[in-house]
Structures are given as C-alpha cells and as structure tokens.
C-alpha angles and dihedrals in degrees: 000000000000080000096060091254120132146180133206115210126199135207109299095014113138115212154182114225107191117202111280105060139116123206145208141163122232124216123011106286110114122252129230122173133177122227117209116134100071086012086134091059099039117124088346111131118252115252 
C-alpha cells in the first residue's frame, strides 16, 4: 500500500484491496484472481 503496509494472501483466501496498491506474485505458481467488487468500472475508459 501507498503507507508501507502489505499483505500476503495464500490459495483460497478471499480479500478487499482498497485504491493505492501494487501488486506481485512470489514464487512460480501462477496467479488468478476474480474481480467482483468494481467489476462494472474495470478497463472501462474514464468519462
């Protein structure tokens, strides 16, 4: 997070990512994921 803060999420966990993050995946496993929450704004182009 823009604070310094961070969270590490395992296989199954089910989270809230507020605006102001970065994210990465460690190890080699690859990452899904499922949107839902904002699913209505995403990739859509700002008015």
């Amino acid at each position: 997070m823009q604070d310094g803060r961070y969270y590490e999420m395992h296989a199954g966990d089910l989270f809230y990512i507020g605006p102001g993050h970065d994210s990465w995946v460690v190890g080699d496993e690859p990452y899904v994921s499922l949107h839902f929450l904002g699913a209505e704004r995403y990739a859509q182009p700002h008015p």
